[in-house]
N, CA, C and O atoms as a GROMACS GRO file, in nm:
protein
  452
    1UNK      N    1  -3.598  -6.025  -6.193
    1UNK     CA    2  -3.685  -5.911  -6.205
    1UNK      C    3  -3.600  -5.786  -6.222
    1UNK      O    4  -3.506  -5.764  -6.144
    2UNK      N    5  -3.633  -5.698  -6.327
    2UNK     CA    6  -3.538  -5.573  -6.342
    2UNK      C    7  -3.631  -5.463  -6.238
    2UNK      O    8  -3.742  -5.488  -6.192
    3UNK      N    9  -3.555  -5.341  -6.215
    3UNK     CA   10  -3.584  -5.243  -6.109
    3UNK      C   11  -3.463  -5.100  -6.160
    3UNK      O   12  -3.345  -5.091  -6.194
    4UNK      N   13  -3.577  -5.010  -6.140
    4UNK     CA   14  -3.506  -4.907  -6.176
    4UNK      C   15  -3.467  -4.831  -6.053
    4UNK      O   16  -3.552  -4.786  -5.977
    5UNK      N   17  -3.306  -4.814  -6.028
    5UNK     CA   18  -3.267  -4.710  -5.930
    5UNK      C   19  -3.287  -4.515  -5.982
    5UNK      O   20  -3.261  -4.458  -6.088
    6UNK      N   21  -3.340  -4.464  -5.856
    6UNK     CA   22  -3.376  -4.354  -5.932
    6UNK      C   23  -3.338  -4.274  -5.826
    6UNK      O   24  -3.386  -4.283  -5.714
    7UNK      N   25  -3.233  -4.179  -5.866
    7UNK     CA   26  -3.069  -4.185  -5.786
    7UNK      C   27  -3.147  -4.011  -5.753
    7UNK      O   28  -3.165  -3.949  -5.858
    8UNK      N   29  -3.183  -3.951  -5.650
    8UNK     CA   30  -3.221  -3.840  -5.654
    8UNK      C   31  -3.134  -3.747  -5.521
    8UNK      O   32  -3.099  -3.786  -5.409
    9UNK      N   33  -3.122  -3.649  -5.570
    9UNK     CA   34  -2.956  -3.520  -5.529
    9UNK      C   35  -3.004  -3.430  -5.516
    9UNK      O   36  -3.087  -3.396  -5.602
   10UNK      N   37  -2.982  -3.359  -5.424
   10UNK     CA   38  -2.993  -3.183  -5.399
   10UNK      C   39  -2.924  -3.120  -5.459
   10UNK      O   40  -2.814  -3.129  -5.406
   11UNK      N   41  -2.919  -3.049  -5.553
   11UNK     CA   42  -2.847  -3.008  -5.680
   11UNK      C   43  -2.709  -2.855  -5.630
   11UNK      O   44  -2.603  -2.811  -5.676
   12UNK      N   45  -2.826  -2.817  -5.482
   12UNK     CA   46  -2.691  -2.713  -5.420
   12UNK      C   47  -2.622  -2.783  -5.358
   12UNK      O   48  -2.518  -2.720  -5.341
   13UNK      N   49  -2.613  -2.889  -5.308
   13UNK     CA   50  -2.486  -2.964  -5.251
   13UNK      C   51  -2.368  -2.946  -5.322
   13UNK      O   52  -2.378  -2.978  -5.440
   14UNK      N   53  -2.255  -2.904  -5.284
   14UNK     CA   54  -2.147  -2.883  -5.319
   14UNK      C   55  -2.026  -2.974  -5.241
   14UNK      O   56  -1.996  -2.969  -5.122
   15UNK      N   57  -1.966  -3.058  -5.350
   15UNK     CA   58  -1.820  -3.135  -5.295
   15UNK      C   59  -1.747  -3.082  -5.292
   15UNK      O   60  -1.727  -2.982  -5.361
   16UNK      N   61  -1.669  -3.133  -5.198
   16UNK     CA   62  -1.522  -3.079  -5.159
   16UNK      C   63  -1.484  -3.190  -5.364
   16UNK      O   64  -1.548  -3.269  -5.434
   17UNK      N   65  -1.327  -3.110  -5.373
   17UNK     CA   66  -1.253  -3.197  -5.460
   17UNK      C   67  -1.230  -3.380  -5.388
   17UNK      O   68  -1.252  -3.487  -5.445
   18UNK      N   69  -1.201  -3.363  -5.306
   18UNK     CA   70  -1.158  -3.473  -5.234
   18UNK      C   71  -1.333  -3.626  -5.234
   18UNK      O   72  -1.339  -3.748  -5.254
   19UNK      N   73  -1.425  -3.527  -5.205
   19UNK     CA   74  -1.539  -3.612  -5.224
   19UNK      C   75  -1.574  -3.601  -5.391
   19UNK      O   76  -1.648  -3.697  -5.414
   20UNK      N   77  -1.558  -3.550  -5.477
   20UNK     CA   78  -1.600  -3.598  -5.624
   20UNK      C   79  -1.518  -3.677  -5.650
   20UNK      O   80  -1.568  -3.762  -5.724
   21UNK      N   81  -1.373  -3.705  -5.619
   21UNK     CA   82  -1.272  -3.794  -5.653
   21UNK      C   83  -1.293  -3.943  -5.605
   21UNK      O   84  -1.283  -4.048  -5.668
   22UNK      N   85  -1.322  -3.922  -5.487
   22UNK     CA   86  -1.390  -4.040  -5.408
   22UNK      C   87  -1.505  -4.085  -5.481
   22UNK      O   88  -1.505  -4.204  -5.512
   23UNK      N   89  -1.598  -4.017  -5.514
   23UNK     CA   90  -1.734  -4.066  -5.583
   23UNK      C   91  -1.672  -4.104  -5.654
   23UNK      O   92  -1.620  -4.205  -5.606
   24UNK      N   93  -1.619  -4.077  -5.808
   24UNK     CA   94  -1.608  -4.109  -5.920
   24UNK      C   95  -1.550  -4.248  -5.878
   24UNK      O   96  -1.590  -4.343  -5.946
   25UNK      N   97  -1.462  -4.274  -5.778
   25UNK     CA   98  -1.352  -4.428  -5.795
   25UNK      C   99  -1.441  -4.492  -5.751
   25UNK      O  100  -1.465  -4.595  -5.813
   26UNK      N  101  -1.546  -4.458  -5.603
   26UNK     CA  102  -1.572  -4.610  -5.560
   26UNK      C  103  -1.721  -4.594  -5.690
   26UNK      O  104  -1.787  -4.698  -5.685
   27UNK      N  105  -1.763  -4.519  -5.765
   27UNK     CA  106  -1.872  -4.579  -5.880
   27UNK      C  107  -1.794  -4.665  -5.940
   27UNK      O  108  -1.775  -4.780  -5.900
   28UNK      N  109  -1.730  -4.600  -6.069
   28UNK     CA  110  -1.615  -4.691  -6.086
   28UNK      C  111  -1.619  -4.850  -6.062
   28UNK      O  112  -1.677  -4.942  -6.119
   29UNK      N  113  -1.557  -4.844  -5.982
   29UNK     CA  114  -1.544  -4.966  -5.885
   29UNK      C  115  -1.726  -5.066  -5.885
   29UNK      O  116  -1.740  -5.180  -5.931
   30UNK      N  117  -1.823  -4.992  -5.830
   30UNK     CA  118  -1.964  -5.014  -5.842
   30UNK      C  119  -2.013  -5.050  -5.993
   30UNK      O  120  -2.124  -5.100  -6.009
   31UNK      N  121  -1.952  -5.030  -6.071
   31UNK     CA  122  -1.993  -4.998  -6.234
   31UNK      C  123  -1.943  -5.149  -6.245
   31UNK      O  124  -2.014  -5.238  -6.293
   32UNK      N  125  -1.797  -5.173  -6.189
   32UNK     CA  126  -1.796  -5.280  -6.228
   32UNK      C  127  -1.800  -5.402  -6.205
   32UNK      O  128  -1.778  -5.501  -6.276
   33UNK      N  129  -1.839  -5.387  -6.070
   33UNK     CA  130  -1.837  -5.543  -5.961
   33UNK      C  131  -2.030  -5.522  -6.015
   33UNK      O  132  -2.076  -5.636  -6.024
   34UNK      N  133  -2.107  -5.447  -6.040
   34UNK     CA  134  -2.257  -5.487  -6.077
   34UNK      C  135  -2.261  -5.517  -6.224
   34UNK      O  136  -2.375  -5.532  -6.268
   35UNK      N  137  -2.147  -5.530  -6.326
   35UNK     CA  138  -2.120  -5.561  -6.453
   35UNK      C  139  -2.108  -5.716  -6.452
   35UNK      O  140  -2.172  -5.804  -6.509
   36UNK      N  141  -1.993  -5.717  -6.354
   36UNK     CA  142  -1.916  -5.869  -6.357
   36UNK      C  143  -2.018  -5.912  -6.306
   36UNK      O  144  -2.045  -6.023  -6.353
   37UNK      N  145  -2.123  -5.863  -6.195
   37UNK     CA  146  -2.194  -6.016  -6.157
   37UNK      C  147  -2.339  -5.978  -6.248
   37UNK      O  148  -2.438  -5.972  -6.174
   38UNK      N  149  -2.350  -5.968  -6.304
   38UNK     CA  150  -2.443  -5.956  -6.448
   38UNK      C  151  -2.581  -5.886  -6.384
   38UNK      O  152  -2.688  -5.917  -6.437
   39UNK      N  153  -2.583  -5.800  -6.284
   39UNK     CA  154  -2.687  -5.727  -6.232
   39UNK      C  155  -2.741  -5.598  -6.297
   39UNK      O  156  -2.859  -5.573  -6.322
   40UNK      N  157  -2.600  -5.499  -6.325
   40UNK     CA  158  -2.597  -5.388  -6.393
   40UNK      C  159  -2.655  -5.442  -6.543
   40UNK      O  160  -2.626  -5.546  -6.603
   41UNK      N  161  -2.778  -5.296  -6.593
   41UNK     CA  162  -2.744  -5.330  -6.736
   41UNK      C  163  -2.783  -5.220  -6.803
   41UNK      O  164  -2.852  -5.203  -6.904
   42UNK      N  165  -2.696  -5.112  -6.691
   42UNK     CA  166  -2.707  -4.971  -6.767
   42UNK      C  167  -2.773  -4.870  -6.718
   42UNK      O  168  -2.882  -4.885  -6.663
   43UNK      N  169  -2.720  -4.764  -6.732
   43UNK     CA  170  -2.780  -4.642  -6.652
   43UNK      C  171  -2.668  -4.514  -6.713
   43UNK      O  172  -2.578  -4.529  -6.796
   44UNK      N  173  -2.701  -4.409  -6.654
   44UNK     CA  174  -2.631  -4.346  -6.683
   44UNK      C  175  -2.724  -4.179  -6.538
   44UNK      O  176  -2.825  -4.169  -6.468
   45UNK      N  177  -2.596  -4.088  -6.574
   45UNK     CA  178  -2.656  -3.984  -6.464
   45UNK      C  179  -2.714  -3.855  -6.602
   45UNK      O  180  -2.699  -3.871  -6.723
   46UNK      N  181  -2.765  -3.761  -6.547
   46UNK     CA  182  -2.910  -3.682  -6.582
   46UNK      C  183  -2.826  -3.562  -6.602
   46UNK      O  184  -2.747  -3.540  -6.510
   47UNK      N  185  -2.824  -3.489  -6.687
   47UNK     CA  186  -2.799  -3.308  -6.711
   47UNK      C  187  -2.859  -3.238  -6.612
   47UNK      O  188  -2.968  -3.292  -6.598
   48UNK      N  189  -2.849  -3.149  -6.536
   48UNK     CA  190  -2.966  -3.100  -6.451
   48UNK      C  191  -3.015  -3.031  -6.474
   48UNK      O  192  -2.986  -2.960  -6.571
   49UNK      N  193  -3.141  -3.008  -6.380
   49UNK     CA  194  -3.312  -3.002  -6.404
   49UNK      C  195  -3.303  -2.823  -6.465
   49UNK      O  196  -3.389  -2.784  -6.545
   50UNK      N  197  -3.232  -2.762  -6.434
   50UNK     CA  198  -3.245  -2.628  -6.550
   50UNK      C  199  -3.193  -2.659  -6.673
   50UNK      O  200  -3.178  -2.556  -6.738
   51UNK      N  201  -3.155  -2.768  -6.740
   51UNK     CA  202  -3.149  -2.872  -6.890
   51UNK      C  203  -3.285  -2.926  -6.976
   51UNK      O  204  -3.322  -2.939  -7.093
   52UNK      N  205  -3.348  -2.955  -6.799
   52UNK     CA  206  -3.488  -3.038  -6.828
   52UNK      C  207  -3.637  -2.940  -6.938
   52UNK      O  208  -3.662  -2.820  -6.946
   53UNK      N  209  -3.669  -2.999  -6.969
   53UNK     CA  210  -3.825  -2.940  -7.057
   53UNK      C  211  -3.903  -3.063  -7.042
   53UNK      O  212  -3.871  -3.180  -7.064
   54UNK      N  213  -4.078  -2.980  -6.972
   54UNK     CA  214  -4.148  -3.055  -6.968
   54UNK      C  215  -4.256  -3.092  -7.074
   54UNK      O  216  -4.249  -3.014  -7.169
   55UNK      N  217  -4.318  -3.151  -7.083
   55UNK     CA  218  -4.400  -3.189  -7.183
   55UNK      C  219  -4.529  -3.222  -7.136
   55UNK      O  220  -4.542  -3.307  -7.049
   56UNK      N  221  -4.647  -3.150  -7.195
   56UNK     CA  222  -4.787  -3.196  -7.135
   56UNK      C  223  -4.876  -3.223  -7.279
   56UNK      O  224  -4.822  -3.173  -7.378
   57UNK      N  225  -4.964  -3.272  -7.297
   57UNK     CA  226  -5.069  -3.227  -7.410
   57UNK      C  227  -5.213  -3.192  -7.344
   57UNK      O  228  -5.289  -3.276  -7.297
   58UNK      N  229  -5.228  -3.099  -7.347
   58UNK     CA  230  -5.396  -3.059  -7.310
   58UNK      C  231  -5.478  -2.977  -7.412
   58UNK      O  232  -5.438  -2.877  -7.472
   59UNK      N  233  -5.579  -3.027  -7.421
   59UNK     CA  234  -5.676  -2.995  -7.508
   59UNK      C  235  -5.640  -3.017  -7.678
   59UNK      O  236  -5.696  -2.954  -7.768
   60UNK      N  237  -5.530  -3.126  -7.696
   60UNK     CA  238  -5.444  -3.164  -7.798
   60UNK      C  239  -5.364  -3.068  -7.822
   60UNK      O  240  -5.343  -3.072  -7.944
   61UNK      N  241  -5.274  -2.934  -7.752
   61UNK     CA  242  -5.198  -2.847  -7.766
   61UNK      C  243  -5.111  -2.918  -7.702
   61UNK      O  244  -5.132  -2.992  -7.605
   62UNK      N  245  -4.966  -2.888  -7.778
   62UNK     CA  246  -4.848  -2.975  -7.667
   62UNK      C  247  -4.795  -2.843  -7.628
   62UNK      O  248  -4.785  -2.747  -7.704
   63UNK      N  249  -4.756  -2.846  -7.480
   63UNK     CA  250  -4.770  -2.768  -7.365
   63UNK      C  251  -4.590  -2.770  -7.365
   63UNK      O  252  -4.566  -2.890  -7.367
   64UNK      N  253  -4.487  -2.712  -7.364
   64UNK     CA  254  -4.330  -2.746  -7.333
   64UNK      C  255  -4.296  -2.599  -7.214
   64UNK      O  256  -4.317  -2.480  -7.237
   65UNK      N  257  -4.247  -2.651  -7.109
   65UNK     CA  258  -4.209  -2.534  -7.010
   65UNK      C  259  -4.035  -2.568  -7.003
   65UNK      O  260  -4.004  -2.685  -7.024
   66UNK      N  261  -3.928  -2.471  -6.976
   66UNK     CA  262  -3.824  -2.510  -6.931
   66UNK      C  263  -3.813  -2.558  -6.750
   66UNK      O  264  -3.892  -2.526  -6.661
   67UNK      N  265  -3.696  -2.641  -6.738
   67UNK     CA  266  -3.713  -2.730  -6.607
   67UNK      C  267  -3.787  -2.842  -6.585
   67UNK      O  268  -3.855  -2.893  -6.673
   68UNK      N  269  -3.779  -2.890  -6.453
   68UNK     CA  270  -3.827  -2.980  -6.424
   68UNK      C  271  -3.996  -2.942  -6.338
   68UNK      O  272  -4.040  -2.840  -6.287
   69UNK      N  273  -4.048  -3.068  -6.355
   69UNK     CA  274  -4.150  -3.068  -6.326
   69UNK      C  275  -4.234  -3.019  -6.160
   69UNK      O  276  -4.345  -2.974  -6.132
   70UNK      N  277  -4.152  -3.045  -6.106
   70UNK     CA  278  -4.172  -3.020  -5.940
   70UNK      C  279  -4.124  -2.895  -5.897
   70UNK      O  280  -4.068  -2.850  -5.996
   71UNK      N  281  -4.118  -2.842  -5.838
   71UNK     CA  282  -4.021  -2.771  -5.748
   71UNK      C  283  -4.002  -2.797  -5.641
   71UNK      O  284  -4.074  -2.754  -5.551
   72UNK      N  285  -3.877  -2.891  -5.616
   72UNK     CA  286  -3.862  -2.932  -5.486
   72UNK      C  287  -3.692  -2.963  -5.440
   72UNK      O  288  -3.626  -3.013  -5.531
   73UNK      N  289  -3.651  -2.949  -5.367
   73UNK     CA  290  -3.532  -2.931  -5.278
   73UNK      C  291  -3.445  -3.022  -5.411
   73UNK      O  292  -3.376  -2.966  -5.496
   74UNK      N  293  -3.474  -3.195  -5.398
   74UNK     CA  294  -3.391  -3.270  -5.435
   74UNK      C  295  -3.466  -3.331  -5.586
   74UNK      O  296  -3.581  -3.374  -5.585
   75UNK      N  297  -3.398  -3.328  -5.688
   75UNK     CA  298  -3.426  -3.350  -5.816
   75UNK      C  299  -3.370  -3.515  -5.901
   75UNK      O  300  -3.268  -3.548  -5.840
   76UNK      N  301  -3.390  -3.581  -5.972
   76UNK     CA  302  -3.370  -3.730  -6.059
   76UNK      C  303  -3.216  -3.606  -6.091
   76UNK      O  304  -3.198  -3.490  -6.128
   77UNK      N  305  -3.142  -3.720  -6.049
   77UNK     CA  306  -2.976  -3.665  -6.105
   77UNK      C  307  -2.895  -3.789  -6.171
   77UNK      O  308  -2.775  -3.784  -6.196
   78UNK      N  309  -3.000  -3.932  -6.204
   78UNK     CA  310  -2.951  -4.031  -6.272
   78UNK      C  311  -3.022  -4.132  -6.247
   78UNK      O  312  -3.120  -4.116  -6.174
   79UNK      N  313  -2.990  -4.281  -6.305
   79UNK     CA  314  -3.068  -4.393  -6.282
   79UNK      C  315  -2.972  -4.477  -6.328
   79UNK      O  316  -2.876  -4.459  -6.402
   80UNK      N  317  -3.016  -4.574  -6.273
   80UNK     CA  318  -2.948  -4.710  -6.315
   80UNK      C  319  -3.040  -4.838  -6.304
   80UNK      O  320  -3.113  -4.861  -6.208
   81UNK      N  321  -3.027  -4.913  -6.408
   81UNK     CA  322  -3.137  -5.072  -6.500
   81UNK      C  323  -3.043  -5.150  -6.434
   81UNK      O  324  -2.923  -5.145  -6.461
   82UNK      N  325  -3.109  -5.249  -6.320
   82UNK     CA  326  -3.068  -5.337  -6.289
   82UNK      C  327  -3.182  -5.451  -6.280
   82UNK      O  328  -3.304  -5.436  -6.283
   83UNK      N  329  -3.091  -5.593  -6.266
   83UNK     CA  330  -3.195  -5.716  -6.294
   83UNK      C  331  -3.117  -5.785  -6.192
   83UNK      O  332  -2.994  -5.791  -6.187
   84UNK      N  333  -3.215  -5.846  -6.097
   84UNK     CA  334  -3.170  -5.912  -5.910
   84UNK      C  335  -3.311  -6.002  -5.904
   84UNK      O  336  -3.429  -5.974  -5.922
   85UNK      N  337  -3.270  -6.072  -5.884
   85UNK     CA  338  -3.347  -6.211  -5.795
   85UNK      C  339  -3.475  -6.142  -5.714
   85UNK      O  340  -3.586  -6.181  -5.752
   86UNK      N  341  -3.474  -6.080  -5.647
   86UNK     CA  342  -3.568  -5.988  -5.555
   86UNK      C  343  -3.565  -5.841  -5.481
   86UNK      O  344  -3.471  -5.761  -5.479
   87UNK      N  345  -3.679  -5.830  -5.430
   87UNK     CA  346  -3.646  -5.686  -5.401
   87UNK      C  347  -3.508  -5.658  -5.308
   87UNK      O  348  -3.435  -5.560  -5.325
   88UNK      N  349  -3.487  -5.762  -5.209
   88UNK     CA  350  -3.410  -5.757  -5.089
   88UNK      C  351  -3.228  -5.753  -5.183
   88UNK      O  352  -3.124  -5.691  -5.160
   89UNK      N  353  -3.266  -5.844  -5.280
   89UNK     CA  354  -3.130  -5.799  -5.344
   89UNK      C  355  -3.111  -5.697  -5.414
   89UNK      O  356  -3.008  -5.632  -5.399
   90UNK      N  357  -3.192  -5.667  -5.492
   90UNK     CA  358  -3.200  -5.509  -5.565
   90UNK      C  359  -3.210  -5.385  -5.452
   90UNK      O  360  -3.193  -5.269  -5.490
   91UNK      N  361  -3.234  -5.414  -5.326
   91UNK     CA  362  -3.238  -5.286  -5.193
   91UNK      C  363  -3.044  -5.323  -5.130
   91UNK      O  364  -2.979  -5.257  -5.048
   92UNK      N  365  -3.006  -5.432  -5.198
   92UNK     CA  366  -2.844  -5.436  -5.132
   92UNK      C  367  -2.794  -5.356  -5.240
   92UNK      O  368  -2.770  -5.236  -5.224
   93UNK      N  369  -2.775  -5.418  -5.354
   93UNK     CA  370  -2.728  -5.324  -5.494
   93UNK      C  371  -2.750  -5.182  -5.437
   93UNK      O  372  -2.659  -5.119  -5.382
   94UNK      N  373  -2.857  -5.140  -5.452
   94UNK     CA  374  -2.872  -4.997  -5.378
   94UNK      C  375  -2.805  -4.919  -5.304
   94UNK      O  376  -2.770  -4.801  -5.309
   95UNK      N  377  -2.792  -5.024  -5.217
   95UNK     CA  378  -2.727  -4.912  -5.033
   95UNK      C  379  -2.600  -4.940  -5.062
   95UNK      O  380  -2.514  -4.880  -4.998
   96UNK      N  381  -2.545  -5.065  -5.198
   96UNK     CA  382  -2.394  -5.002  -5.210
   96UNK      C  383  -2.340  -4.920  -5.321
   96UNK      O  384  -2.234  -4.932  -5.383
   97UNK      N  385  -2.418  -4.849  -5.330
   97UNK     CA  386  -2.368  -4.764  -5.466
   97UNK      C  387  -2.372  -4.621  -5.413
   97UNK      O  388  -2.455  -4.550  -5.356
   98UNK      N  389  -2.229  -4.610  -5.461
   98UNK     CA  390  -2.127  -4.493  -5.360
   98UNK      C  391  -2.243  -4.344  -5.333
   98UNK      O  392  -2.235  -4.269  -5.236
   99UNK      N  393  -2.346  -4.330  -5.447
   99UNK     CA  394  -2.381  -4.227  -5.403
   99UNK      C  395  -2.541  -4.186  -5.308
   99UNK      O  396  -2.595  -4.078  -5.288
  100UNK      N  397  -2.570  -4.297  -5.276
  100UNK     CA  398  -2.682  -4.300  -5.147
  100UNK      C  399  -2.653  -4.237  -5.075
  100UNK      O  400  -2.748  -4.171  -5.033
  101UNK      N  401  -2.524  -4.205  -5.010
  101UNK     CA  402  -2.477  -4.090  -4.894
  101UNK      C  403  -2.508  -3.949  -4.926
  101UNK      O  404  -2.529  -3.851  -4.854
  102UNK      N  405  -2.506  -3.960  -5.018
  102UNK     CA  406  -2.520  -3.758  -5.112
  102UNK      C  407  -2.693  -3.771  -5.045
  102UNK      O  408  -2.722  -3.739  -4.930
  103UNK      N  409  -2.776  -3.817  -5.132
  103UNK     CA  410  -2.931  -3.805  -5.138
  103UNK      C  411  -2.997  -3.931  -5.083
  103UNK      O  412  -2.989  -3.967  -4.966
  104UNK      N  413  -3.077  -4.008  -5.200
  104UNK     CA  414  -3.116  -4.122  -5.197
  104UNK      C  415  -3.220  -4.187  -5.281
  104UNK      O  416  -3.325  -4.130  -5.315
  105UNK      N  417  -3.184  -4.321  -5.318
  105UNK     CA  418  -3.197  -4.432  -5.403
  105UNK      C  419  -3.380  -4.454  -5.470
  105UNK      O  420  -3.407  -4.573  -5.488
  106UNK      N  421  -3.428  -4.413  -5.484
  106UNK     CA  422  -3.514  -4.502  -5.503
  106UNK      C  423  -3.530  -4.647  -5.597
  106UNK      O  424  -3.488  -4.634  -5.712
  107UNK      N  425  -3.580  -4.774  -5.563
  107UNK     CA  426  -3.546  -4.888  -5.608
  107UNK      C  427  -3.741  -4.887  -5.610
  107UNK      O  428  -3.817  -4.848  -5.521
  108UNK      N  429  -3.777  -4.952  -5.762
  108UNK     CA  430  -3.884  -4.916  -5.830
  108UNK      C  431  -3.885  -5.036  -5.926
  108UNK      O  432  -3.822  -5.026  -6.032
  109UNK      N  433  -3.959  -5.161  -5.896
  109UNK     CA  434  -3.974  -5.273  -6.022
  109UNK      C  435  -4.054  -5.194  -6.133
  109UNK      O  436  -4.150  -5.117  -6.132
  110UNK      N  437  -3.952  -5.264  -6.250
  110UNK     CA  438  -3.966  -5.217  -6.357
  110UNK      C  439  -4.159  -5.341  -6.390
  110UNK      O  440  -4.175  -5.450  -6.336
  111UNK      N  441  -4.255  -5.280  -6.477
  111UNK     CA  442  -4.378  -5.360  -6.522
  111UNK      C  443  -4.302  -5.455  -6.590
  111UNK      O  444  -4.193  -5.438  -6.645
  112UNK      N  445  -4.395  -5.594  -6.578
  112UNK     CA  446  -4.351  -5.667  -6.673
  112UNK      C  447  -4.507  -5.649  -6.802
  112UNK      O  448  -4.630  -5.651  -6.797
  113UNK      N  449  -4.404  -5.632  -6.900
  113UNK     CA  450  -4.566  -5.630  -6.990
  113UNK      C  451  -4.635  -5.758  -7.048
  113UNK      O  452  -4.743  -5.748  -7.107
   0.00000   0.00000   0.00000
């Protein structure tokens, strides 16, 4: 069953150098032990939400605002497509991917159509 991680960050959080260096190796590292065991199958992280434009259609007018849709503390700062046996394995994938400590994960089965 595939499941989308939906990696969400407080965008004023600020790293030390020492913690972005750390992130980047143990992802890294995460990128590729969920490659080799054929779980990963792609993701990537998000421009942030002052990048974002929303999109509505009402009354058949298409509606475009700059930003994101919410206004709220912590914003989608990436995702990652993974495919696991069950939820309990797709919630391990999760809690080891280096950046759950920053924010946190949401793990979301993808529909099957």
């Amino acid at each position: 069953m595939r499941y989308m991680l939906i990696h969400f960050f407080d965008e004023s959080t600020e790293l030390t150098g020492e913690q972005h260096a750390r992130v980047e190796s143990e992802l890294s590292a995460w990128i590729d032990k969920t490659t080799k065991d054929g779980v990963n199958l792609g993701g990537a992280r998000l421009r942030p939400p002052a990048d974002a434009s929303t999109v509505r259609l009402r009354h058949n007018q298409v509606l475009v605002s700059d930003g994101p849709f919410a206004e709220t503390k912590e914003q989608i700062a990436g995702y990652d497509l993974i495919e696991c046996t069950d939820l309990d394995q797709a919630i391990r994938v999760a809690s080891e991917h280096p950046t759950a400590w920053l924010g946190s994960i949401e793990v979301r089965p993808v529909a099957q159509a």
